[in-house]
Steps between C-alpha positions, in 0.01 A plus 500: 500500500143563679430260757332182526112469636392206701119377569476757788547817320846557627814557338844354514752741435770389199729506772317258724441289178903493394559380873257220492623360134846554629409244820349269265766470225767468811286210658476372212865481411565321866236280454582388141890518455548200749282282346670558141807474651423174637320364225823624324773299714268158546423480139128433533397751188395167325500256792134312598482627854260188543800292511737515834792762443717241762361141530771293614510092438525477879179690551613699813326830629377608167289211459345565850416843407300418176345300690394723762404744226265233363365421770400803571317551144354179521359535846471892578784453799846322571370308791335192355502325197272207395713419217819390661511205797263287369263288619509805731549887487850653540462721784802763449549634825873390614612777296426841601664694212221515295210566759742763651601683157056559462566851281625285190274251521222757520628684192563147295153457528420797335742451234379163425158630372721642195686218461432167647767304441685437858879551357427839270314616815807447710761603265295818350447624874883430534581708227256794571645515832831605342280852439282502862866455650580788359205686548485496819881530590452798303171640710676416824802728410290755377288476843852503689566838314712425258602678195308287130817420407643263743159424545514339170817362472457320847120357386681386150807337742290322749293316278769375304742307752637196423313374811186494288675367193597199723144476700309480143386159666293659771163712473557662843838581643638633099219691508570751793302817396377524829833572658564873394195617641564295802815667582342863455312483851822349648690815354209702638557404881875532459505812409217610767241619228226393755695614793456846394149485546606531893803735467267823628464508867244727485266239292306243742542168468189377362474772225844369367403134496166610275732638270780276423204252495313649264795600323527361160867376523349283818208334285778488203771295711226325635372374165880405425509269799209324415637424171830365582298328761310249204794532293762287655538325819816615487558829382221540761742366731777698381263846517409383856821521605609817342174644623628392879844627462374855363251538822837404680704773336268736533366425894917514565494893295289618760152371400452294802465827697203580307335116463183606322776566205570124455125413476523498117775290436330260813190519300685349177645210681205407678326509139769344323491178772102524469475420158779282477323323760160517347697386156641149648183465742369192257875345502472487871155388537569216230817414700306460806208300384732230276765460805568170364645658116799675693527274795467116439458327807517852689863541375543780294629426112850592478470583140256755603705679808702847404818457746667836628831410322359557224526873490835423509467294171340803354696768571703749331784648547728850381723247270157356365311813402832691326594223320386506160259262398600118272290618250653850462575646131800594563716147446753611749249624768313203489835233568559743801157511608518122474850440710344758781234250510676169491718665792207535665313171453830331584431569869126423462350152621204619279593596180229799356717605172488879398262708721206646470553811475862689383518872562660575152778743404218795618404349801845432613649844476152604648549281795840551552460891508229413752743366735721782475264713558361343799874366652723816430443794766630804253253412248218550722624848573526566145152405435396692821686790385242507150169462758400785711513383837184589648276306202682272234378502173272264412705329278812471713219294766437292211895412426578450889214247512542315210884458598316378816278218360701396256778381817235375692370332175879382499576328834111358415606291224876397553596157639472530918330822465145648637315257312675196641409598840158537407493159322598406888137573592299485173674270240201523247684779338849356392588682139620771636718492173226703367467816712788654258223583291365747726884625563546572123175726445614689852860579378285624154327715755788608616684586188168637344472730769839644485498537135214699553666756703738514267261545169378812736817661555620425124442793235541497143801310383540323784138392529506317171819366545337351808253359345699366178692297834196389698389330108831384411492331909185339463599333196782371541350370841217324298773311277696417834151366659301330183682099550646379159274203522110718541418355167369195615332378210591129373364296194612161748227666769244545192513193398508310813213686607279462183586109508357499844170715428449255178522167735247671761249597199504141372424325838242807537320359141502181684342551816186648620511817693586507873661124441777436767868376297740327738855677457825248541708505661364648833639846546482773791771758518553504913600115407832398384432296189706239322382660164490887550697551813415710781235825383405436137187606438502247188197355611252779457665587144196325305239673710638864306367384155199328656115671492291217664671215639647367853849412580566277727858704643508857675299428798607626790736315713411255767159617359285164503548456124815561509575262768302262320671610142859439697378136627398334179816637346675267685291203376609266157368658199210223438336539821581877499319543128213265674412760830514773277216367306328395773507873617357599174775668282422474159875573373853375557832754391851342504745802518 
């Protein structure tokens, strides 16, 4: 085979050109096989993706989050929306989820050129997500130096938990692509990659600060952080805190003898707080110039307050993340999943139903071996005993710290753990629920690192019968993980849905553009209401099949419309229908 010319004159060798079709096809595969696989499970080969996969008759989060989405079509952001709060505009800045999770938003936007339509947006980003999740799962592993195979099995795993099977409602926190490469500078500072820079005695210290600053893993991790940064307030959060305990660890190993070493790893938390600042900057100035929408009368909405208890609320626990989730395949896992739970809730004030995130069959033996590891002494000296003493392997740094995160990860998320405490001093973070997330992809780590090893020792015969194990593992983990219940699909949701687009396009035929359409009865979702209860979004539902006209419900609360909205609910129907025509709606709904 002769080799291939480029444009230059120069030659790639066949070799070269085998090695670059063989990263491609195996990108490829990671990329692709998740989505097909989902697509698979859910059912959606012939399902309208313009039509909500979950739309509930109570109209809870999912509702919101269309919303949101179409918002941010219609207007080019998530912050305003002249559509919704009529006679006014619905200023959408008691929330910070969507301001704080920018990256999706961002990339939305540029899906929405191809296909317009606020739902398929949403739901086609959801699903190509499945493959990014995997992608870059897959790129952090390789970048931690592990072997392609775990690699791959660990990109296809983590973008198929039943944590995004059960999140399809939201456009940001199911779509977490952002936290693999998050974690790779945390792994980084663990395992003193950076530190080494400063090892030599010999080397001053100002030529080893240009270098690990102009290293490429420094501009790489840095690039990570700024990511996770827009991504998520609180995967943010969660990185932050990781990021912190990993300087910790590593001024307690000896770094803080050498303090230019923790410079990086100071450098990424300052950056990380920057832009998260920067990223909520227009919350805070919005707050502070309309005192009078979160404090009435100077005293401060209670609807709007985040109390410290609640981290309590949402918490985990180690009963909570092995127990196998409601909606498991397996008939008898799921009724034992389901009494682990009820046990639980029955000494809960606040009842939260299955959590958010369950370890699995994998990520319980995972953890558990974790714990050994880390609580029984004569393990260590076995491990020591396969690491020469005066520089451990690479790898065997990798194992030690993800056994390390994945505790501190651990006493982070369980009821009257870390995060508790924290919620002491900053309760704006309360799901803490959700930082077993990041503890599954570290035990991966973990695993995927030690399988490595092992794939390098292995020869012949026991190489491939390995391998045949690491496949038949990953599958069988994928049928444990996939919920019984990821086809979501419904012909009741379809038909609901089109009945509702049908009644907005005839009062559209009816009324002239930008005309404002009075929506009763009076809804907002920080309000308990004697028709939808307490956080239905029911009110905005017309505003998702509308192009051009105002609603008179999701303004902003205490928000002078709002206020106003709230007052003349309380009037008799006559001399209700009477000020809104004086106001100059053009339209009256009944729902």
């Amino acid at each position: 085979m002769r080799g291939c010319k480029l444009n230059n004159g120069s030659k790639v060798s066949p070799a070269r050109y085998r090695q670059v079709l063989n990263q491609f096809l195996v990108l490829s595969l990671v990329g692709i096989i998740p989505i097909l696989l989902a697509m698979s499970v859910m059912n959606l080969w012939h399902w309208d993706l313009s039509i909500p996969l979950v739309y509930l008759e109570k109209n809870g989060d999912e509702t919101w989050q269309f919303m949101l989405t179409k918002t941010l079509i219609d207007t080019g952001w998530i912050l305003n929306n002249p559509f919704l709060g009529a006679p006014d505009v619905a200023h959408l800045y008691n929330n910070a989820a969507a301001q704080t999770s920018a990256l999706h938003s961002i990339l939305m936007l540029g899906l929405a050129k191809l296909l317009h339509d606020p739902i398929k947006v949403q739901q086609v980003y959801y699903l190509l997500n499945f493959g990014l999740i995997s992608l870059t799962s897959f790129f952090s592993c390789r970048l931690l130096g592990m072997a392609r195979l775990p690699a791959f099995c660990i990109g296809i795993l983590f973008s198929l938990l039943g944590y995004r099977f059960n999140f399809v409602i939201y456009a940001f926190l199911a779509n977490y692509f952002a936290v693999p490469l998050a974690l790779v500078p945390v792994f980084w500072i663990m395992t003193g990659e950076f530190s080494k820079f400063f090892s030599s005695h010999a080397k001053a210290r100002k030529i080893a600060l240009k270098e690990v600053l102009s290293s490429s893993k420094f501009f790489l991790g840095l690039s990570f952080i700024v990511l996770i940064a827009i991504s998520d307030g609180y995967y943010a959060f969660f990185t932050l805190l990781l990021l912190g305990f990993a300087t910790i660890v590593r001024a307690l190993s000896g770094d803080i003898k050498k303090p230019a070493s923790l410079l990086v790893p100071a450098i990424y938390i300052a950056t990380l707080i920057t832009v998260a600042l920067v990223l909520a900057w227009p919350l805070h100035a919005y707050k502070h110039s309309h005192p009078e929408e979160f404090a009435p009368n100077g005293v401060q909405d209670p609807a709007l307050i985040k109390h410290s208890f609640e981290a309590e609320v949402y918490s985990s626990s180690l009963k909570l993340l092995i127990a196998p989730p409601p909606n498991h395949r397996v008939e008898s896992l799921a009724h034992l999943g389901q009494k682990m739970i009820n046990t639980s809730e029955a000494a809960r004030q606040f009842k939260i139903g299955a959590p958010y995130v369950s370890l699995g069959i994998l990520g319980s033996i995972l953890f558990a071996t974790a714990l050994t590891l880390l609580t029984v002494p004569a393990l260590h000296r076995v491990a020591d005993s396969n690491t020469p003493h005066e520089d451990p392997i690479p790898e065997y740094k990798l194992i030690w710290a993800a056994i390390a995160l994945a505790f501190f990860i651990f006493l982070c998320s369980i009821s009257g753990g870390i995060g508790t405490l924290i919620a002491l001093v900053y309760p704006g973070i309360r799901a803490y629920d959700r930082f077993p997330l990041f503890l599954l992809f570290v035990l991966y780590v973990g695993a995927g690192t030690a399988v490595t090893v092992a794939l390098k020792r292995a020869r012949n015969r026991k190489r491939w019968i390995l391998v045949s194990l690491i496949a038949l593992i990953t599958i069988l983990s994928l049928y444990d993980q996939i919920p019984s219940d990821a086809a979501k699909v419904s012909a009741e949701v379809r038909n609901r849905f089109l009945a509702e687009k049908n009644f907005v396009k005839t009062i559209e035929k009816k009324l002239p553009s930008g005309a404002m359409v009075y929506q009763y009865p009076y809804s907002q979702y920080l309000r308990d209401s004697k028709y939808y209860g307490w956080g239905s979004f029911a009110g905005v539902r017309l505003y998702l099949h509308s192009h051009n006209l105002r609603w008179s419900n999701g303004g902003a609360k205490n928000s002078p419309a709002d206020d106003w909205n709230f007052r003349i609910s309380q009037l008799p129907l006559n001399k209700l229908i009477a000020e809104v025509e004086a106001v100059g709606f053009s339209g009256f709904v009944i729902d």
